[in-house]
N, CA, C, O and CB atoms as a CASP TS submission, in Angstrom:
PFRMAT TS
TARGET T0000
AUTHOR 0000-0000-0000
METHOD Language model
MODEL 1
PARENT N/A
ATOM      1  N   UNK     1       0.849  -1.173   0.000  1.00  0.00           N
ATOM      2  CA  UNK     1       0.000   0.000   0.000  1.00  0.00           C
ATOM      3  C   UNK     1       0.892   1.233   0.000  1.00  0.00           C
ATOM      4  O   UNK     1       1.771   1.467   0.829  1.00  0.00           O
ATOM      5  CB  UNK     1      -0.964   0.000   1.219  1.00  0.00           C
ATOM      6  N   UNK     2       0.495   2.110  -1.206  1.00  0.00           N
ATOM      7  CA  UNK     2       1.489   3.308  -1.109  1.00  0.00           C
ATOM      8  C   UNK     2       0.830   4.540  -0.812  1.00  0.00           C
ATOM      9  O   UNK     2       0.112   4.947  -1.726  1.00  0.00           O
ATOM     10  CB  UNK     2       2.273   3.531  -2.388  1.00  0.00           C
ATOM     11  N   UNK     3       0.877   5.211   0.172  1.00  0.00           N
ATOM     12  CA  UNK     3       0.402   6.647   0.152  1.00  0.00           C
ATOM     13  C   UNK     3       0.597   7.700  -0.784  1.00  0.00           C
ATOM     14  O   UNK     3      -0.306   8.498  -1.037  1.00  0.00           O
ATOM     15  CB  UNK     3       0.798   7.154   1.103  1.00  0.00           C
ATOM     16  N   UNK     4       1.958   7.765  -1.426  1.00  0.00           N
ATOM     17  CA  UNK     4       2.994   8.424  -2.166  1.00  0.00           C
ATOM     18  C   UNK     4       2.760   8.182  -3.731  1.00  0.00           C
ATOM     19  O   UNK     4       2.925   9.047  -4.592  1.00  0.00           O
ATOM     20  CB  UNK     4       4.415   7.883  -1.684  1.00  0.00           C
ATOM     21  N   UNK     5       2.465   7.236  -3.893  1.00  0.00           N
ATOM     22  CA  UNK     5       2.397   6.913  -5.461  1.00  0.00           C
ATOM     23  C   UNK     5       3.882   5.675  -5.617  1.00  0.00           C
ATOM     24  O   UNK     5       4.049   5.012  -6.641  1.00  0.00           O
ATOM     25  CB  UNK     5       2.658   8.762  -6.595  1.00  0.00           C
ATOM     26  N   UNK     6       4.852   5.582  -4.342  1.00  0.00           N
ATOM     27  CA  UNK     6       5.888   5.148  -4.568  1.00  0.00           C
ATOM     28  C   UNK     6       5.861   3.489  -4.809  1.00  0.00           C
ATOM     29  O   UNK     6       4.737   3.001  -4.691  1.00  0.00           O
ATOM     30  CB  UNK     6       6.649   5.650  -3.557  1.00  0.00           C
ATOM     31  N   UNK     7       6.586   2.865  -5.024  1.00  0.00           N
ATOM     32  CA  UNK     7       6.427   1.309  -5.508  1.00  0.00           C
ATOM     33  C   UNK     7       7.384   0.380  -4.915  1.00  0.00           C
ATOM     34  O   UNK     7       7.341  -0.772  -4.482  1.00  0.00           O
ATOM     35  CB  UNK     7       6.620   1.143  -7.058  1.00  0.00           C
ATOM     36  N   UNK     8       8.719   1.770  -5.120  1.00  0.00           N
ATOM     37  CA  UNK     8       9.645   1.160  -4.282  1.00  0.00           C
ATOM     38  C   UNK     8      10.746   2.287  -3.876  1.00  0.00           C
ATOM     39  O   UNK     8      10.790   3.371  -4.458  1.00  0.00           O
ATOM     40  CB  UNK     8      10.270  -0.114  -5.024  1.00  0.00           C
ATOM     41  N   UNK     9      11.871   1.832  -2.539  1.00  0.00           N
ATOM     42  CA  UNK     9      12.531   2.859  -1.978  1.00  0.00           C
ATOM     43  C   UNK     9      13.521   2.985  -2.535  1.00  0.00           C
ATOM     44  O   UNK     9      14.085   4.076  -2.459  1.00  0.00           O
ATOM     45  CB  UNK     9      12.747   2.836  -0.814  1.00  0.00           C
ATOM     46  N   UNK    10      14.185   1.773  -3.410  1.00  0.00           N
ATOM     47  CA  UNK    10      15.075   2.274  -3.970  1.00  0.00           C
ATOM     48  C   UNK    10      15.663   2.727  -5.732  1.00  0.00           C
ATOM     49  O   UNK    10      15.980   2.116  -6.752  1.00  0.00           O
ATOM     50  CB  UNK    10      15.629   1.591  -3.398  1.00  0.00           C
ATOM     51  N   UNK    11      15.526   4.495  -5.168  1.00  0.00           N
ATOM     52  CA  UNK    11      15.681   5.525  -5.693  1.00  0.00           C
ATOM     53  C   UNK    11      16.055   6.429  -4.867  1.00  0.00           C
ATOM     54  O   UNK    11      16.067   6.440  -3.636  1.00  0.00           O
ATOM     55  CB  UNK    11      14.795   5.811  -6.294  1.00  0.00           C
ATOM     56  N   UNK    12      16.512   7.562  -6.012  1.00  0.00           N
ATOM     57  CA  UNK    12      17.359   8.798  -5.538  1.00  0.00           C
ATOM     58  C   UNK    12      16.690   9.536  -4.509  1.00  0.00           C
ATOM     59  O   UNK    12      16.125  10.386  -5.197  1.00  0.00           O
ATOM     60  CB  UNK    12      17.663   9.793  -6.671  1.00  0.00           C
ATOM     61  N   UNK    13      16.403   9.763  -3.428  1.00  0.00           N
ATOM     62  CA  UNK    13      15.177  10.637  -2.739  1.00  0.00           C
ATOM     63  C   UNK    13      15.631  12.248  -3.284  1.00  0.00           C
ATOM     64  O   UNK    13      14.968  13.090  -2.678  1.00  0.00           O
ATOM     65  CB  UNK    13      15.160  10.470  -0.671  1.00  0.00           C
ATOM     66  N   UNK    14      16.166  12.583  -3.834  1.00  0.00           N
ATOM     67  CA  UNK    14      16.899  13.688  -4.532  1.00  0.00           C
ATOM     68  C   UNK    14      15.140  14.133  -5.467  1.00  0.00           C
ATOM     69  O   UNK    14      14.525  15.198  -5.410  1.00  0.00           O
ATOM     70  CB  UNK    14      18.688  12.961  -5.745  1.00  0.00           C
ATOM     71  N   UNK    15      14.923  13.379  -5.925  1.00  0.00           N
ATOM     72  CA  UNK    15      14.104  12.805  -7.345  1.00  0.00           C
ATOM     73  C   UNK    15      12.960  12.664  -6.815  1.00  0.00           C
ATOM     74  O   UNK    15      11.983  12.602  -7.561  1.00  0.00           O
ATOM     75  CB  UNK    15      14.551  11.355  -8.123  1.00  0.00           C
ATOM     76  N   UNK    16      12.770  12.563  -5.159  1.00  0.00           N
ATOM     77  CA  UNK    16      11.223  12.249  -4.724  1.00  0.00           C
ATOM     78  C   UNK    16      11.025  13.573  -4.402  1.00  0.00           C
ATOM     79  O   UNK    16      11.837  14.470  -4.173  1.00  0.00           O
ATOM     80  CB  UNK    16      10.845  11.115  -3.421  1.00  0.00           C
ATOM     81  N   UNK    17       9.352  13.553  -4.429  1.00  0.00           N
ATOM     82  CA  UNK    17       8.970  14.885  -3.806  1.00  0.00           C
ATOM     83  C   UNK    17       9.003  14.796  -2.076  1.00  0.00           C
ATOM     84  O   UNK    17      10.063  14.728  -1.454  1.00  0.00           O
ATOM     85  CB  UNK    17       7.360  15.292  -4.383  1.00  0.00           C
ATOM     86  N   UNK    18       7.873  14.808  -1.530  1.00  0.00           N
ATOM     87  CA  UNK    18       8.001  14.701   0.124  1.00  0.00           C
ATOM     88  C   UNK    18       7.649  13.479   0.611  1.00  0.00           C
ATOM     89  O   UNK    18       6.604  12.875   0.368  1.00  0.00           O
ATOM     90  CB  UNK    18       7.118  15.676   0.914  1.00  0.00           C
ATOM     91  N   UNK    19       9.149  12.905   1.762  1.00  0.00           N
ATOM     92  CA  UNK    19       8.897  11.716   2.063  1.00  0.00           C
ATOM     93  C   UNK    19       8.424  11.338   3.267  1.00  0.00           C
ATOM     94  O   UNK    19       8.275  10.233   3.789  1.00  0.00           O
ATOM     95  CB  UNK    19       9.778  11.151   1.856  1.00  0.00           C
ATOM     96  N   UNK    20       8.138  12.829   3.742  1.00  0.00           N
ATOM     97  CA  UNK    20       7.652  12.534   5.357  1.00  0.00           C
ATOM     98  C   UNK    20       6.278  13.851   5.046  1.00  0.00           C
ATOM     99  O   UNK    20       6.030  14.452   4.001  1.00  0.00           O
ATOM    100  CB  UNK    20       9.305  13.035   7.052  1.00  0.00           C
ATOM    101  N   UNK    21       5.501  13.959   6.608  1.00  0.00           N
ATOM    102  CA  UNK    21       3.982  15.290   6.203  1.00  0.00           C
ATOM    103  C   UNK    21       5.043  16.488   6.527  1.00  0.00           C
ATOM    104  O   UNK    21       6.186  16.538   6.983  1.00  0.00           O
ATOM    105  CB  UNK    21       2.011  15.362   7.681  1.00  0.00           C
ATOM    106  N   UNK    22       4.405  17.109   6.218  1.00  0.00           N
ATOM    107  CA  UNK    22       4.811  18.483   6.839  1.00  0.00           C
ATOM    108  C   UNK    22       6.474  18.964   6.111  1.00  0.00           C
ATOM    109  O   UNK    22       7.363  19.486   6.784  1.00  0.00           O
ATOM    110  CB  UNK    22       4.900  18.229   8.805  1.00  0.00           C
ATOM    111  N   UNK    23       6.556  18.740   5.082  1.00  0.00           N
ATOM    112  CA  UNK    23       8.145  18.925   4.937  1.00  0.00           C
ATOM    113  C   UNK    23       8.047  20.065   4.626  1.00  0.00           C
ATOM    114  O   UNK    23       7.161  20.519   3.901  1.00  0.00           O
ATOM    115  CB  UNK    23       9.038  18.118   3.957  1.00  0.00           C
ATOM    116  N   UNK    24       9.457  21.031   5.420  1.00  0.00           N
ATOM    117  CA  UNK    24       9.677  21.901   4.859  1.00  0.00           C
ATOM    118  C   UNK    24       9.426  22.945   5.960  1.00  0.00           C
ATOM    119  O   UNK    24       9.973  24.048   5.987  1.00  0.00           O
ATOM    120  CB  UNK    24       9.039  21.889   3.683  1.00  0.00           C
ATOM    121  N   UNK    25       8.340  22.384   7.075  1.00  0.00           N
ATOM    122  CA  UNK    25       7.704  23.441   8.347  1.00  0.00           C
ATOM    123  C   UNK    25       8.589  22.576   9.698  1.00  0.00           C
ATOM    124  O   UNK    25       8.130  22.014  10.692  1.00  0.00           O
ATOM    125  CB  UNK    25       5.391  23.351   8.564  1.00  0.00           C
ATOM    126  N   UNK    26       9.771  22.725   9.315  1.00  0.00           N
ATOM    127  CA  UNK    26      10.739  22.272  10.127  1.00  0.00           C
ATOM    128  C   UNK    26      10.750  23.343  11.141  1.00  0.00           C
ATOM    129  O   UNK    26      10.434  23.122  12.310  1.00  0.00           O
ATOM    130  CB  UNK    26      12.058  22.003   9.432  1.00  0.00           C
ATOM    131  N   UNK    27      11.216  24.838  10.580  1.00  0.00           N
ATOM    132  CA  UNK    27      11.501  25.870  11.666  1.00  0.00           C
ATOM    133  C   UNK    27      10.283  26.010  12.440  1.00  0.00           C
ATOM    134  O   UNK    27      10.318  26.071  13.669  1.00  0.00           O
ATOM    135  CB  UNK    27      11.945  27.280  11.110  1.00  0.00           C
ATOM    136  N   UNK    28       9.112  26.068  11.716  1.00  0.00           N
ATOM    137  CA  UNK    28       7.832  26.992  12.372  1.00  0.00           C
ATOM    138  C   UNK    28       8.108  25.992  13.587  1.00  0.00           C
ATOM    139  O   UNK    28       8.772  26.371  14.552  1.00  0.00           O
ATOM    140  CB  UNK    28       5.918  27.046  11.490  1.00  0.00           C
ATOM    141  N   UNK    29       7.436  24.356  13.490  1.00  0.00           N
ATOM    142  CA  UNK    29       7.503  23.345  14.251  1.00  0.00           C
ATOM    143  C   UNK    29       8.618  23.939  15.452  1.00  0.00           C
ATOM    144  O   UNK    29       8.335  24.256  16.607  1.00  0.00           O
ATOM    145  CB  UNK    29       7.910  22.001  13.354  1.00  0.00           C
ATOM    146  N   UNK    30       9.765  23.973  14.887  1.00  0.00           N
ATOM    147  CA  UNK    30      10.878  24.601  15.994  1.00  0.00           C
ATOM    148  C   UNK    30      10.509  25.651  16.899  1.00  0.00           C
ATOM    149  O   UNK    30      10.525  25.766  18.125  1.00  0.00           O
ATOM    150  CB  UNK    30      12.055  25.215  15.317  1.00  0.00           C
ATOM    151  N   UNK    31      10.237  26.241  16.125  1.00  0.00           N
ATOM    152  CA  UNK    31       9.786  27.884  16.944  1.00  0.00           C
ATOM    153  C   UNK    31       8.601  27.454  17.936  1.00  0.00           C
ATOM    154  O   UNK    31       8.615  27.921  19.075  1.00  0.00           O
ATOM    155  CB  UNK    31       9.016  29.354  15.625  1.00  0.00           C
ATOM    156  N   UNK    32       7.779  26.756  17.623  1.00  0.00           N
ATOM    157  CA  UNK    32       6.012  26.830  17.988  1.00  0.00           C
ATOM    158  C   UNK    32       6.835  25.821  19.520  1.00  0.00           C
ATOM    159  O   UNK    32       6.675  26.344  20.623  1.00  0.00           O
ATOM    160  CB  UNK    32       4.282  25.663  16.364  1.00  0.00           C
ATOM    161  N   UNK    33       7.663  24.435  19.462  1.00  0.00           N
ATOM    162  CA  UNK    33       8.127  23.968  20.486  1.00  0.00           C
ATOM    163  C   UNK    33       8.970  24.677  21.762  1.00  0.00           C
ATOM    164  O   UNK    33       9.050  24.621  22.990  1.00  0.00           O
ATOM    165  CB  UNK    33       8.705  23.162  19.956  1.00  0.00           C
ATOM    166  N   UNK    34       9.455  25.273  20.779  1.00  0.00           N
ATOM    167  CA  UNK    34      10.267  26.179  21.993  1.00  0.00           C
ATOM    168  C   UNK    34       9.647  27.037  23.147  1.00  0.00           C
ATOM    169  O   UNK    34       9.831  27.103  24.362  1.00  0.00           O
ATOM    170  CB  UNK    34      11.059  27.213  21.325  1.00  0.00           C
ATOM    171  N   UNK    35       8.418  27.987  21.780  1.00  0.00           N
ATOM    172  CA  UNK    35       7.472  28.923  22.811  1.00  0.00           C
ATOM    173  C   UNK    35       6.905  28.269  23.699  1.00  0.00           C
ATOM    174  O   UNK    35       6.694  28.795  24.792  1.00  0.00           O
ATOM    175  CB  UNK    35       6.365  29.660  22.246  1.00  0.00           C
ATOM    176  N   UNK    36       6.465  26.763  23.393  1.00  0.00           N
ATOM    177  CA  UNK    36       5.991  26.194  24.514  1.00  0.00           C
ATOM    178  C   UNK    36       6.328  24.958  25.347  1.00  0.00           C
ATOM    179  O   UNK    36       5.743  24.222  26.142  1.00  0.00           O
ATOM    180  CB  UNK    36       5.010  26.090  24.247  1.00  0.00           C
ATOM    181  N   UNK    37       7.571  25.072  24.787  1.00  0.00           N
ATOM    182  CA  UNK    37       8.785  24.968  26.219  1.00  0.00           C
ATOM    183  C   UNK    37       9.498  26.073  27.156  1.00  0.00           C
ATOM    184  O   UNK    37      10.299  25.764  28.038  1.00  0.00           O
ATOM    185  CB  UNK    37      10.069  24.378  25.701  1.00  0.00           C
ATOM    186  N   UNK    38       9.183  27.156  26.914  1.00  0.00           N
ATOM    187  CA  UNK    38       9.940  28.079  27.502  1.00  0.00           C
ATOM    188  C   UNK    38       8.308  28.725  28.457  1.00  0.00           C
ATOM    189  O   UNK    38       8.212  29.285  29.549  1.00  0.00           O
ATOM    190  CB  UNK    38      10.959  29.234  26.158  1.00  0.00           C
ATOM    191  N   UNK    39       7.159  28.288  27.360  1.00  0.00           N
ATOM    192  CA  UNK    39       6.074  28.559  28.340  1.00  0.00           C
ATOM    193  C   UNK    39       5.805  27.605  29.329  1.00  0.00           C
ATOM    194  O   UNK    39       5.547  27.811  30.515  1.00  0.00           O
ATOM    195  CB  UNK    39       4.903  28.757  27.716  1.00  0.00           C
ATOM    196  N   UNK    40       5.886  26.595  28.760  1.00  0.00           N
ATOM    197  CA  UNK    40       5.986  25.073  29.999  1.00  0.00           C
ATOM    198  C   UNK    40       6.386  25.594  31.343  1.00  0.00           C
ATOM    199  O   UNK    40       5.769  25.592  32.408  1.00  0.00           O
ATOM    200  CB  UNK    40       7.394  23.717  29.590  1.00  0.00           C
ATOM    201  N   UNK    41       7.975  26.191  30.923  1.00  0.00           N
ATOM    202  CA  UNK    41       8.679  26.331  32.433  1.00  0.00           C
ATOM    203  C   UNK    41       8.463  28.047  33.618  1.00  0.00           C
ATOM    204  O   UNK    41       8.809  28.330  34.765  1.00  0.00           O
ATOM    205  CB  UNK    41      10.608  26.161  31.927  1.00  0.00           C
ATOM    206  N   UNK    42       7.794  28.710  32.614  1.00  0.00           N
ATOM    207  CA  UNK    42       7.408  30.180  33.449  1.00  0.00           C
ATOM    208  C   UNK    42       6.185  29.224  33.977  1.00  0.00           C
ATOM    209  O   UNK    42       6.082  29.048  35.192  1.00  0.00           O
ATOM    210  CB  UNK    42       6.932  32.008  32.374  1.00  0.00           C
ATOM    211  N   UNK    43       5.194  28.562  33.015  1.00  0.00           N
ATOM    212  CA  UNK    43       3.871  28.449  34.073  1.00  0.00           C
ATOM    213  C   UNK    43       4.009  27.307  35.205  1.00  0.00           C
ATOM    214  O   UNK    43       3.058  27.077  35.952  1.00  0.00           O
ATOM    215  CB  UNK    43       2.415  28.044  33.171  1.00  0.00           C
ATOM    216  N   UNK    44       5.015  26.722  35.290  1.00  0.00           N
ATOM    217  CA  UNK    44       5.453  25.846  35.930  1.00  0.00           C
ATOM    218  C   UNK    44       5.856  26.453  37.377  1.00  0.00           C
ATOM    219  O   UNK    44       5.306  26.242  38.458  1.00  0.00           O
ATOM    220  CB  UNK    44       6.449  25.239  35.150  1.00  0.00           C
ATOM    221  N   UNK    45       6.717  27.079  37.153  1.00  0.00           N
ATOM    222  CA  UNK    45       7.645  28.098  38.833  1.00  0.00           C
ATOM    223  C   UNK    45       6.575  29.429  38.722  1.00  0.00           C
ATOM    224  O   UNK    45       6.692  30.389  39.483  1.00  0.00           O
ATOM    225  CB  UNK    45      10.121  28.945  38.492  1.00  0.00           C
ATOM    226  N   UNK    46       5.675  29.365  37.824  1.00  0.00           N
ATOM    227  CA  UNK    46       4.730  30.386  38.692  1.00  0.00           C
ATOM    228  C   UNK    46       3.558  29.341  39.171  1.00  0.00           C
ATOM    229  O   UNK    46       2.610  29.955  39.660  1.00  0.00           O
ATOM    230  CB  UNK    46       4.013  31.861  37.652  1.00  0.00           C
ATOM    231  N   UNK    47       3.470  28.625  39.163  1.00  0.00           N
ATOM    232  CA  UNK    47       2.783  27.465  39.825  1.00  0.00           C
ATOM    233  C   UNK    47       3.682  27.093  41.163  1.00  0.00           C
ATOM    234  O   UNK    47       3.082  27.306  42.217  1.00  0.00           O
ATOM    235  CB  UNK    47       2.667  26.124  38.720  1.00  0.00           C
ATOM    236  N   UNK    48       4.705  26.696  41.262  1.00  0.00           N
ATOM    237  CA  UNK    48       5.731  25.943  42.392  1.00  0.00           C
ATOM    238  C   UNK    48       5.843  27.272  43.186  1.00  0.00           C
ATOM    239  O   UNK    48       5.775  27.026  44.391  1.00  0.00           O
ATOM    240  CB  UNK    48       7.477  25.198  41.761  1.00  0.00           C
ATOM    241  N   UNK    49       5.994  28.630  42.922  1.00  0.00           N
ATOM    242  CA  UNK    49       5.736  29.636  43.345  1.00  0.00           C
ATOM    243  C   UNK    49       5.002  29.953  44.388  1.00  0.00           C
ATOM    244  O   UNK    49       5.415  30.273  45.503  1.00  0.00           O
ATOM    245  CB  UNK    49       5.452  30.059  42.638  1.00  0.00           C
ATOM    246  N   UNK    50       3.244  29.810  43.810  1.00  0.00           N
ATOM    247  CA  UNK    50       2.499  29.866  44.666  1.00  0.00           C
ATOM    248  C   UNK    50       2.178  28.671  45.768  1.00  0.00           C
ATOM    249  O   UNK    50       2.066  28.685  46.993  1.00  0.00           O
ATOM    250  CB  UNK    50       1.616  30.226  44.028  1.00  0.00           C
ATOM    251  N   UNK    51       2.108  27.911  45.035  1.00  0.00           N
ATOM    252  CA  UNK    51       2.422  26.642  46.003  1.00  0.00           C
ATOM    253  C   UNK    51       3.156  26.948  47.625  1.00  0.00           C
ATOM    254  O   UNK    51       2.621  26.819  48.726  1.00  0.00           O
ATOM    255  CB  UNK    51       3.575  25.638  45.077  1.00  0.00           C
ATOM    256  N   UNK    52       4.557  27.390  47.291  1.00  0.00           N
ATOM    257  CA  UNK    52       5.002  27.269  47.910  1.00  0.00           C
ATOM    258  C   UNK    52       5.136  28.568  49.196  1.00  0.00           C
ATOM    259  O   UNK    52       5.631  28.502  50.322  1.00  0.00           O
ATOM    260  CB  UNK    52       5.743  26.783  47.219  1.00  0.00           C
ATOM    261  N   UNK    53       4.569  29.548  48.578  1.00  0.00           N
ATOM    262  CA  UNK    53       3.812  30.698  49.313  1.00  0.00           C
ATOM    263  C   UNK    53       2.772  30.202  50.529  1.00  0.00           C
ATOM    264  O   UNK    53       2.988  30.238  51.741  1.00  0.00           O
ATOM    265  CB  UNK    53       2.917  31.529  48.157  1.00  0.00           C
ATOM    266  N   UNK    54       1.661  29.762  49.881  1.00  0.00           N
ATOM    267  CA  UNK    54       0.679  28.893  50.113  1.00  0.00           C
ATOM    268  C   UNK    54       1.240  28.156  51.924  1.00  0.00           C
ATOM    269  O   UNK    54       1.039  28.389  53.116  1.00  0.00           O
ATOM    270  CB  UNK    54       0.635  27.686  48.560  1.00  0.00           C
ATOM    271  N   UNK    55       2.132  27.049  50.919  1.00  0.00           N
ATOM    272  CA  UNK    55       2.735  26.873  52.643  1.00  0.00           C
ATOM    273  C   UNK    55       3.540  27.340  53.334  1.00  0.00           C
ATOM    274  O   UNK    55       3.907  26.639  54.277  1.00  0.00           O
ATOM    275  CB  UNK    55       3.182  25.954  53.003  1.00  0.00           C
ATOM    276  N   UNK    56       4.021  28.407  53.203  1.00  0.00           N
ATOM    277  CA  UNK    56       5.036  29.353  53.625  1.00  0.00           C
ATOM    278  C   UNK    56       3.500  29.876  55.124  1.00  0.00           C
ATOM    279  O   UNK    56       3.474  29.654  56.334  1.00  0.00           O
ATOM    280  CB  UNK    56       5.745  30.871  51.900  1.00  0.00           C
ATOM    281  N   UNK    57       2.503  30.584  54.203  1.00  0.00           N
ATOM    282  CA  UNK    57       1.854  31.162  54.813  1.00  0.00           C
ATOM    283  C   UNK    57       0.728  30.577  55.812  1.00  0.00           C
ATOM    284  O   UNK    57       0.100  31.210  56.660  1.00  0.00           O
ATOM    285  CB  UNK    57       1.549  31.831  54.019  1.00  0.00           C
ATOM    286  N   UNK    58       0.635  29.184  55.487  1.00  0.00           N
ATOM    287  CA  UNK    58      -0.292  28.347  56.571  1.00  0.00           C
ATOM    288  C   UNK    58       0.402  28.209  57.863  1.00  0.00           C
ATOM    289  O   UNK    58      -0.134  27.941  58.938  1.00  0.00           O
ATOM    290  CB  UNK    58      -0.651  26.811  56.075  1.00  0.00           C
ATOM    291  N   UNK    59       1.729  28.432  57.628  1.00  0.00           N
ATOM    292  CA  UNK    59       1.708  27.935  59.153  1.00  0.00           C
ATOM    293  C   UNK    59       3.433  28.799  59.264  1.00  0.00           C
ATOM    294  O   UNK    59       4.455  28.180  58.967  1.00  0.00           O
ATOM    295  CB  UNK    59       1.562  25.651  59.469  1.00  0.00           C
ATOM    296  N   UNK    60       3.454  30.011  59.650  1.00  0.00           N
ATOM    297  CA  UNK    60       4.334  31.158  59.503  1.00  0.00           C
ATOM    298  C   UNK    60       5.374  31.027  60.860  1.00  0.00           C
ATOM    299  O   UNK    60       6.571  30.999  61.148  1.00  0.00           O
ATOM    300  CB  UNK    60       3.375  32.665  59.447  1.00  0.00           C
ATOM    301  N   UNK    61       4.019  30.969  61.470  1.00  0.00           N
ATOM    302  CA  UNK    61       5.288  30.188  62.896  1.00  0.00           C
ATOM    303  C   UNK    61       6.381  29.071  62.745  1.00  0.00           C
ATOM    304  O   UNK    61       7.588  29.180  62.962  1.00  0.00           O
ATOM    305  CB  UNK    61       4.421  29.329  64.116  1.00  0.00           C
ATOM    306  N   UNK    62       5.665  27.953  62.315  1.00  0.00           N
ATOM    307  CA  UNK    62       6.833  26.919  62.310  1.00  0.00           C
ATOM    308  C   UNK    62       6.360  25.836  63.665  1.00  0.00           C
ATOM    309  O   UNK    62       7.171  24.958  63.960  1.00  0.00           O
ATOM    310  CB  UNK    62       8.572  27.839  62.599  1.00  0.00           C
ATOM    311  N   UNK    63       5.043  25.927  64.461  1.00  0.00           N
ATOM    312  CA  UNK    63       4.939  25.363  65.527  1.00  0.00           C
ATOM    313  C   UNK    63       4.663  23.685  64.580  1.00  0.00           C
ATOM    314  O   UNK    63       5.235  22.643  64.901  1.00  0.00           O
ATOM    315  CB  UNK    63       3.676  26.179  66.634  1.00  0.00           C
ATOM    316  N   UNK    64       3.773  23.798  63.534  1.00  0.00           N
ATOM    317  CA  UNK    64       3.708  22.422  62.925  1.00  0.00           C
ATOM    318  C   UNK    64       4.595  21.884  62.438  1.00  0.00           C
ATOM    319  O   UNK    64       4.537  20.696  62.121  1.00  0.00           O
ATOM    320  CB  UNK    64       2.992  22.264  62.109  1.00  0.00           C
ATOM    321  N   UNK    65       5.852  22.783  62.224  1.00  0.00           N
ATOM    322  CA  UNK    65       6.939  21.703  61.439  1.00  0.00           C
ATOM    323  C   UNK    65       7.728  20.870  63.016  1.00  0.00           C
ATOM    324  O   UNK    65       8.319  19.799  63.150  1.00  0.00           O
ATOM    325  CB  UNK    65       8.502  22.899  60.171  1.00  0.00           C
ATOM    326  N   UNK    66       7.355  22.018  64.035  1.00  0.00           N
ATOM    327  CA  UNK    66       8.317  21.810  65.462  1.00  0.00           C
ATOM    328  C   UNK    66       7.914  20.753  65.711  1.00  0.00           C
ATOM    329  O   UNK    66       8.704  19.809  65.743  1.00  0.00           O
ATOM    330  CB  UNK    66       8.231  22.738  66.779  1.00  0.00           C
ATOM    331  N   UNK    67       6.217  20.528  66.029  1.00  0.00           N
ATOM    332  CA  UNK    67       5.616  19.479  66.368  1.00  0.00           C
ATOM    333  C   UNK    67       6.083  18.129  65.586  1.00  0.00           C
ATOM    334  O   UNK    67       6.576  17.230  66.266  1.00  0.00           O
ATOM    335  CB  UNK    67       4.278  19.794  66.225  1.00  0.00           C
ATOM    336  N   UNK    68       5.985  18.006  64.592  1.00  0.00           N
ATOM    337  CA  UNK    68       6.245  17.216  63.366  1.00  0.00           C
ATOM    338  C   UNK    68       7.517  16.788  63.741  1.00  0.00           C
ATOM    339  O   UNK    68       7.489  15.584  63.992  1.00  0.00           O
ATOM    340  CB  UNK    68       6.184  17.964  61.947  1.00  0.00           C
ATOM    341  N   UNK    69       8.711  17.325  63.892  1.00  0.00           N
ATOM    342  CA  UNK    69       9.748  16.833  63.914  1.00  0.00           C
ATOM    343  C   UNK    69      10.122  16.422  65.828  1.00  0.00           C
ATOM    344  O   UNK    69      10.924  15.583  66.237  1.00  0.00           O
ATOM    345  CB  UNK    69      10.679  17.928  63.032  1.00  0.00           C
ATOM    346  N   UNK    70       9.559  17.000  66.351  1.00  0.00           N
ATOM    347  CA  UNK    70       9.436  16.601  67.841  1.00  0.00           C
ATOM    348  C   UNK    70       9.197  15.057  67.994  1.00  0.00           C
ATOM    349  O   UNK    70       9.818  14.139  68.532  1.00  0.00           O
ATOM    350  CB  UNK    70       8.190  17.405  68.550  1.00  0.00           C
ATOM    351  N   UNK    71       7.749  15.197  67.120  1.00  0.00           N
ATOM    352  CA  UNK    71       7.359  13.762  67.815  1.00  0.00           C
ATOM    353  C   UNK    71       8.204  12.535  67.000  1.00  0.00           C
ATOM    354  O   UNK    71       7.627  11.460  67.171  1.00  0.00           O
ATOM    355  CB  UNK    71       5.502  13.452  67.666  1.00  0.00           C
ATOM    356  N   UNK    72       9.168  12.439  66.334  1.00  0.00           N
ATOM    357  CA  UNK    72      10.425  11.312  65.929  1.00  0.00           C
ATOM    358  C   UNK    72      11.119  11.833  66.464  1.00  0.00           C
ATOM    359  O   UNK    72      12.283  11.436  66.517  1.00  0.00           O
ATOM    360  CB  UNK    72      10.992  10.945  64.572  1.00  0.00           C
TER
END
């Protein structure tokens, strides 16, 4: 079964048109991954951020971590 029209692989791929989808949207693909890898990691530590505010601020004293580590 050929998608391509092809019959067989060996030939020049010089001579073929496109042997994979998308050829040619190499950079965009690049670019579009990056923005949302670089967005991945801001919404990430502004997430771990608050988080960690969060428990910063439940318990400011420190009597629950005292307790916590008291009783071992």
């Amino acid at each position: 079964m050929s998608t391509n029209g092809m019959t067989s692989w060996a030939v020049d791929l010089k001579d073929v048109a496109a042997v994979y989808p998308f050829q040619g949207a190499e950079f965009i693909m690049f670019i579009a991954g990056l923005a949302f890898w670089l967005w991945w990691h801001w919404a990430q530590m502004r997430m771990e951020a608050t988080e960690i505010r969060h428990e910063m601020d439940a318990d400011a004293s420190g009597a629950e971590a005292k307790k916590a580590i008291d009783r071992y």
